[in-house]
C-alpha positions as CSV (number, residue, x, y, z in Angstrom):
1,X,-29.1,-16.0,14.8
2,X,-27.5,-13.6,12.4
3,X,-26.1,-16.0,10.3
4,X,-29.6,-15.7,8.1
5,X,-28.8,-12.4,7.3
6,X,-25.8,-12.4,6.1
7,X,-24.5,-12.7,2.1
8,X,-23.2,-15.8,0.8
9,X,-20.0,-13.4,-0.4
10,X,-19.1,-12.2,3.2
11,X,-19.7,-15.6,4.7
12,X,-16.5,-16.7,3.7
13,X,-13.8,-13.8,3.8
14,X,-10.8,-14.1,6.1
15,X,-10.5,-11.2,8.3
16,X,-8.0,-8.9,7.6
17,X,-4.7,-9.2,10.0
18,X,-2.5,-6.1,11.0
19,X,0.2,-6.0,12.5
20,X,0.6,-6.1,16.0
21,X,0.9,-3.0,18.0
22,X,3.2,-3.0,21.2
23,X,1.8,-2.3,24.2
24,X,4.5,-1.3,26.2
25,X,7.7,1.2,25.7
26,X,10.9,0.3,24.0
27,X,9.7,-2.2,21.6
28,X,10.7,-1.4,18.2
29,X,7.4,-2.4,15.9
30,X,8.6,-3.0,12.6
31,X,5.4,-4.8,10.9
32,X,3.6,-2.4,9.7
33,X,6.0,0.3,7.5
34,X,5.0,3.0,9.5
35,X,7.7,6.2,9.2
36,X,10.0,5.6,12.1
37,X,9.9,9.4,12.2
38,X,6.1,9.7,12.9
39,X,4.1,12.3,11.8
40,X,4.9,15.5,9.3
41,X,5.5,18.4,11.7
42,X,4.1,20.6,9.2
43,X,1.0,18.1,9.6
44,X,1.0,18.4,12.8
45,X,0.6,21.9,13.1
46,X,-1.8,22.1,10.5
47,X,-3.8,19.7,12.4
48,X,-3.7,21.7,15.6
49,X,-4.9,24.7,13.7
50,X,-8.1,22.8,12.8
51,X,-8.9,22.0,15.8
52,X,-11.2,24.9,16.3
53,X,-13.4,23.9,12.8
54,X,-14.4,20.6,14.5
55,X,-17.9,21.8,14.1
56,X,-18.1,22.1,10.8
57,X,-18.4,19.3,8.6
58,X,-15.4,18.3,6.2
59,X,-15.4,19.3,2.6
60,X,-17.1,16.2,0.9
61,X,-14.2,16.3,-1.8
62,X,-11.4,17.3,-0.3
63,X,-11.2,20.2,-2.8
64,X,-8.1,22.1,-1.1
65,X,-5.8,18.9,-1.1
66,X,-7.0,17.6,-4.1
67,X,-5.7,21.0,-5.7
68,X,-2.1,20.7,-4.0
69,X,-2.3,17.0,-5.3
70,X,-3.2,18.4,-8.6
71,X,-0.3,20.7,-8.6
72,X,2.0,18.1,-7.5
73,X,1.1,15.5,-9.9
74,X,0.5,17.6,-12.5
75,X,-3.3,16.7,-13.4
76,X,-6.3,18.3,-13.4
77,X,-7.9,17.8,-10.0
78,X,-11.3,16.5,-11.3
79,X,-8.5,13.3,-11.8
80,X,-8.6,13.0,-8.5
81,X,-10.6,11.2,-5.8
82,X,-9.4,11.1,-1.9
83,X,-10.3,8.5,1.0
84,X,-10.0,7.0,4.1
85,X,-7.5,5.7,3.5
86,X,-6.1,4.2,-0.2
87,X,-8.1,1.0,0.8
88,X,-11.1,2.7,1.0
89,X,-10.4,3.9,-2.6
90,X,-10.3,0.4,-3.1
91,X,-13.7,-0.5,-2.0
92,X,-15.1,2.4,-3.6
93,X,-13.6,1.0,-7.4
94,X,-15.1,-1.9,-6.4
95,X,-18.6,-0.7,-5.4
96,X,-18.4,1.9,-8.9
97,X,-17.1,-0.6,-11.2
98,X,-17.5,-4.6,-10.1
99,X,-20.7,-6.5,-10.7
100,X,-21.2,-10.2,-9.6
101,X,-19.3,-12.4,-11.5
102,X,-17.0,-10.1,-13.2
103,X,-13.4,-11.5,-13.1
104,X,-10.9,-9.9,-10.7
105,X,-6.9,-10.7,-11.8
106,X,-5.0,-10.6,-8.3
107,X,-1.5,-12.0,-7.7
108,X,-0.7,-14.3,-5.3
109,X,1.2,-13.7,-2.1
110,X,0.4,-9.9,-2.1
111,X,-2.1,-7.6,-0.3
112,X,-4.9,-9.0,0.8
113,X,-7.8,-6.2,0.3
114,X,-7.7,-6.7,-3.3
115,X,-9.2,-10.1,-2.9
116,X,-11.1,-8.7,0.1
117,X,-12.9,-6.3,-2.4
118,X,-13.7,-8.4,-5.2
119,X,-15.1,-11.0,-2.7
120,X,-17.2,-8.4,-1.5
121,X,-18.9,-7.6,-4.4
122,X,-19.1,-11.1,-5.7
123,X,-16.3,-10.7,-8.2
124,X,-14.8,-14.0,-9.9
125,X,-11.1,-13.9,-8.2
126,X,-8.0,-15.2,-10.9
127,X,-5.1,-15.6,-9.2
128,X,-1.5,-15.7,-10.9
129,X,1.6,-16.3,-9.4
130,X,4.6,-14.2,-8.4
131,X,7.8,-14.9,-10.5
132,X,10.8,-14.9,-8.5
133,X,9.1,-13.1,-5.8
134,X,7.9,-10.5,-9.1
135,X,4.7,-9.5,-10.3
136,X,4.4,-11.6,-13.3
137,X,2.9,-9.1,-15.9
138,X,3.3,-11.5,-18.4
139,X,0.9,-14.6,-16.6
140,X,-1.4,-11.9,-15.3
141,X,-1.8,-10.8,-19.1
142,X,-2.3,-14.0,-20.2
143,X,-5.2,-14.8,-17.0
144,X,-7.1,-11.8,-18.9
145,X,-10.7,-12.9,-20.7
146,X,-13.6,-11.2,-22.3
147,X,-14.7,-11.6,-19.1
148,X,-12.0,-9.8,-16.9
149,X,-13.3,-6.4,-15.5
150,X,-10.2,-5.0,-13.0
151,X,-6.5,-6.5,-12.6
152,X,-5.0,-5.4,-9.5
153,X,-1.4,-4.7,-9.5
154,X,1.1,-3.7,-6.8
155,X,4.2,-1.1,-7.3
156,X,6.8,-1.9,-5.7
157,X,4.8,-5.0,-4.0
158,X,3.6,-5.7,-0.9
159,X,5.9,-7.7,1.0
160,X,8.6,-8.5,-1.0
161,X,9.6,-5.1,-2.0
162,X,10.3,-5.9,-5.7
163,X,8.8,-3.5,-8.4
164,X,7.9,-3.9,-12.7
165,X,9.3,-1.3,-14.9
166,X,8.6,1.0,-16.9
167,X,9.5,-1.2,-20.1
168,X,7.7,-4.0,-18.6
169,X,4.5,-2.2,-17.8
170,X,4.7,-0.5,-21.4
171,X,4.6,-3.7,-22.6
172,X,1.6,-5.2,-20.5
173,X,-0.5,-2.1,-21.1
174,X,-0.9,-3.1,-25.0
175,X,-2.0,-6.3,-24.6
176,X,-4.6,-5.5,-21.9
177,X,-8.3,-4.3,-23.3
178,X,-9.1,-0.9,-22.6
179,X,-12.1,-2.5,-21.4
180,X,-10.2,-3.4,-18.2
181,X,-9.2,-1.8,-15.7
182,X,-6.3,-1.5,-14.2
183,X,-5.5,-0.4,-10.7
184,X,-1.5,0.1,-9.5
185,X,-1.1,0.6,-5.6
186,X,2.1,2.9,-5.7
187,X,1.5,2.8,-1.6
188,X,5.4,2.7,-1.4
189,X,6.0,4.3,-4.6
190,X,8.1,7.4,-2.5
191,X,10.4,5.0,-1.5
192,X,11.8,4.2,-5.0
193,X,15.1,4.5,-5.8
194,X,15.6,2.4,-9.3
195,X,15.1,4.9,-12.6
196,X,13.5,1.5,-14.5
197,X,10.3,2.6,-11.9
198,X,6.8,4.0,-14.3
199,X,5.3,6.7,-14.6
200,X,2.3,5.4,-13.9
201,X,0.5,9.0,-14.1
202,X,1.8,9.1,-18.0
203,X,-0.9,6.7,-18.8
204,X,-3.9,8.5,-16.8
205,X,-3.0,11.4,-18.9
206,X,-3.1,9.5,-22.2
207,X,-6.8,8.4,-21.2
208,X,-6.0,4.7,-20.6
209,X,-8.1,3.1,-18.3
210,X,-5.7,3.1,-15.2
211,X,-6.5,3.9,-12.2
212,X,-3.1,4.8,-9.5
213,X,-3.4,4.4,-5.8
214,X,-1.3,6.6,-3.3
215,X,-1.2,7.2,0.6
216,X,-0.2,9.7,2.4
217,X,0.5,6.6,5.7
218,X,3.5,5.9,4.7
219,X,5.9,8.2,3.2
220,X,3.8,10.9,4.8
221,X,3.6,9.4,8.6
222,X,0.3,9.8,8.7
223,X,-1.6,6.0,8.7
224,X,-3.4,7.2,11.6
225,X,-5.3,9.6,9.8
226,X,-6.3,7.5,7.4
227,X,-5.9,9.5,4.0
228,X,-5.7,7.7,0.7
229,X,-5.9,8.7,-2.9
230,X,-6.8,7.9,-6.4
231,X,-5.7,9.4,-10.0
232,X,-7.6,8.4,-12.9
233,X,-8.8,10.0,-16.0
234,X,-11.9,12.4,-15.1
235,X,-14.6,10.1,-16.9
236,X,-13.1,7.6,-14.0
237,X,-13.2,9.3,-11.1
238,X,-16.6,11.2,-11.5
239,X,-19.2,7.9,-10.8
240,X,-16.6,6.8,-7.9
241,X,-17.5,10.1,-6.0
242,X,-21.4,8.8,-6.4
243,X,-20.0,5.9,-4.3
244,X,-18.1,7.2,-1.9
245,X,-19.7,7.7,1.7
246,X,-19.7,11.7,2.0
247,X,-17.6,12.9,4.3
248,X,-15.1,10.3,5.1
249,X,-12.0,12.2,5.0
250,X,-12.1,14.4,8.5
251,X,-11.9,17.8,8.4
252,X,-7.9,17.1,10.4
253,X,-6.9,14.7,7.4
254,X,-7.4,17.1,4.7
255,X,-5.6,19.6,6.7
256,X,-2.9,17.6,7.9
257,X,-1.8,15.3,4.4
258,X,-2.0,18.9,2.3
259,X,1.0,20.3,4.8
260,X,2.8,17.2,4.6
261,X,2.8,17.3,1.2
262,X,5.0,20.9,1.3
263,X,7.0,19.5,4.1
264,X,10.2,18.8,2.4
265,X,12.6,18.4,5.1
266,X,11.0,15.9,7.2
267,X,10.6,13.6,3.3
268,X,14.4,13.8,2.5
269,X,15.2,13.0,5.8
270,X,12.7,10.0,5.4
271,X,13.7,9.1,2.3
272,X,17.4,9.4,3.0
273,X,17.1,7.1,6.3
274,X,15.6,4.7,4.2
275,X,18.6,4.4,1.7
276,X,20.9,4.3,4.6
277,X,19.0,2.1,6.1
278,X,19.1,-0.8,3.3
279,X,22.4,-0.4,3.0
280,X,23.1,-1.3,6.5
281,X,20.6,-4.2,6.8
282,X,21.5,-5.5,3.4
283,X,24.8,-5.8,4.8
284,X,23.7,-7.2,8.2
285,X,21.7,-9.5,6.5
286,X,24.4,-10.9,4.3
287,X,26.6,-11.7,7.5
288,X,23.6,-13.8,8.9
289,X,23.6,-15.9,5.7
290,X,19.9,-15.0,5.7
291,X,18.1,-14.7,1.9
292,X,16.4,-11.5,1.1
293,X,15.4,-9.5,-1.8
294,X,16.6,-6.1,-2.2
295,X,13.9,-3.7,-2.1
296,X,12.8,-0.3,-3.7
297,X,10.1,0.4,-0.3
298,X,10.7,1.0,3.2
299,X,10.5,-2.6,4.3
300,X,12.6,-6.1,3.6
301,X,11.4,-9.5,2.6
302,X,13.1,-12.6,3.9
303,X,12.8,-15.7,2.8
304,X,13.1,-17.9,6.6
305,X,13.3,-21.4,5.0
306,X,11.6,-22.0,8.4
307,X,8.4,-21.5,10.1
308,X,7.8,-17.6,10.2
309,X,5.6,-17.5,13.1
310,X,8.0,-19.2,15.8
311,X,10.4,-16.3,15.0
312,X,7.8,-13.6,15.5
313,X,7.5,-15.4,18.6
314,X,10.7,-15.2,19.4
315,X,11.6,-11.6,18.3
316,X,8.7,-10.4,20.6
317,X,10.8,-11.8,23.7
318,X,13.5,-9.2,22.3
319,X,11.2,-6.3,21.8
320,X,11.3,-6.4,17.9
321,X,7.7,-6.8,16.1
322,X,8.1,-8.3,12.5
323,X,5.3,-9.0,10.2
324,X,5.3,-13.3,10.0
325,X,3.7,-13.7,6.6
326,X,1.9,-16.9,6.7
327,X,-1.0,-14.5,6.2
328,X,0.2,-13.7,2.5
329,X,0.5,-17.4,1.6
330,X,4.5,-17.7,2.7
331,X,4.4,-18.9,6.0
332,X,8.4,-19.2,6.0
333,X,8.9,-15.7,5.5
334,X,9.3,-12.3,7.0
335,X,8.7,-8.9,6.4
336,X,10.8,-6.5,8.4
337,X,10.4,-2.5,8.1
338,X,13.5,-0.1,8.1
339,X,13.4,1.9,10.9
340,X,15.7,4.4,12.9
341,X,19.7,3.5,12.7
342,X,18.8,2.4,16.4
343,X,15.8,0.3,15.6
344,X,17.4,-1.5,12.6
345,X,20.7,-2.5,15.3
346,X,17.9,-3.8,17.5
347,X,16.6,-5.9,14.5
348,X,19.9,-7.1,13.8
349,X,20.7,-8.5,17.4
350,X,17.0,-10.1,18.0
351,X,17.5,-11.8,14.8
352,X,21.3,-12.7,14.9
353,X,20.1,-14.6,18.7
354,X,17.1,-15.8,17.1
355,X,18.1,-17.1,14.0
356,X,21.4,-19.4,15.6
């Protein structure tokens, strides 16, 4: 039997859920907050071109992109760490910087891997609830002890779309040690529209112990080649490279996420269909009588007052995928991404039959 092998801490994790992938034409999958665009054609020929290095291992620290990220962010690039993805960023923090027993501050009713990571290194979970569908920075301040090594903290949040400002983060920041650390997913953070939204990035270059997660899946359209990143002051970032596998960003990922990042037609046009695109479901929405928050990412949350998963049932039949969230803790709500003008219509008529 394996069960002797295996640690007490992975014995009881949940394993993590996507969501689902169609597998036939003509089904609009809005679960995951993919662009409804796909990739960066800049990426894409980028990727093409490196096609012929294949045989040649990747640079172990993405030293090109982590220059054009530098540039971009304005930072020095020995701020910067890149990975398979931002959630393997998120293992790696743990693996650098959690020890058994060290408290973990998570909210409730957000993404998962947080708690995933702490549980895999043995860390002490606190949970604190959202406020109005918010991350309470206040509660999460006050769930902070001598013992607390990282809070977690999501911006905008993953699902209900709702972000902290930059007065409220201010705020937070002084009464939290400089001891802890804190990590902000800004996953979505291209999406933002509101001015209130940080500058998260003004607080890695004042030193503080903040670490800022970004991802080139989303904005980018990219989540299939799995390309993540981390800023942090350098004193931060340098042990994290001592615990990151070598070589886990391919040799196509580093190619592909730097073009995307210079590819600024294809982001207007993906940030601009986004904007429309809340507009239109926001009003849609209202005509449905259905609750939802208004969001500063590229998906909606709404709040069912019913069993989630019969509707995703239900919305399959129509060939719409939504993301039921009874895996987040709300098991009568939704999250829907904004797609194309002719995948939100199909949203709207699944959910208009569905919801009667």
């Amino acid at each position: 039997m394996a069960e002797e092998f295996i640690r007490p801490a992975i014995k009881g994790l949940k394993e993590y859920i996507p969501g689902k992938t169609p597998k036939e034409a003509g089904v609009a999958k809005l679960s995951s907050n993919e662009n409804p665009f796909g990739p960066s054609p800049k990426a894409l020929e980028a990727i093409a071109a490196e096609t012929k290095n294949l045989q040649v291992y990747p640079d172990q620290k993405s030293t090109l992109l982590r220059e054009a990220l530098a540039k971009k962010l304005g930072v020095s690039d020995d701020c910067i760490i890149c990975g398979n993805g931002s959630d393997d960023i998120m293992q790696v923090i743990g693996a650098t910087y959690l020890n058994p027993g060290d408290e973990v501050v998570i909210s409730k009713n957000t993404f998962s891997i947080y708690e995933l990571v702490a549980r895999i290194f043995d860390g002490k979970m606190v949970f604190v609830g959202l406020k109005n569908y918010e991350i309470d920075l206040e509660g999460i301040a006050k769930a902070v002890t001598n013992k607390t090594k990282i809070v977690w903290l999501t911006n905008p949040n993953n699902p209900t779309g709702t972000i902290f400002t930059a007065s409220q983060f201010d705020s937070f920041l002084k009464k939290i040690p400089e001891s802890v650390l804190v990590v902000v997913d800004e996953a979505y953070a291209e999406f933002v529209e509101s001015k209130e939204f940080p500058d998260s990035l003004k607080y890695v270059k004042e030193g503080k112990s903040v670490v800022v997660l970004r991802t080139f899946s989303k904005f980018y359209g990219l989540a299939g080649l799995r390309v993540g990143y981390g800023i942090a002051r350098k004193e931060l970032i340098a042990p994290m490279f001592k615990a990151k596998m070598p070589f886990n960003v391919s040799r196509l990922a580093q190619a592909g996420a730097k073009a995307a990042l210079e590819d600024k037609p294809f982001l207007d046009k993906t940030y601009k269909n986004n904007v429309e695109g809340k507009k239109y479901l926001y009003a849609e929405l209202d005509k449905l009588g259905l609750e939802y928050k208004k969001t500063e990412s590229n998906f909606i949350f709404i709040n069912l007052k019913k069993p989630a998963d019969q509707l995703f049932i239900e919305m399959m039949k129509q060939g719409v995928i939504i993301r039921p969230l009874t895996s987040f803790g709300l098991p009568q709500s939704i999250r829907v991404s904004i797609g194309t003008k002719e995948q939100n219509q199909k949203l709207i008529k699944a959910l208009e039959k569905s919801c009667r």
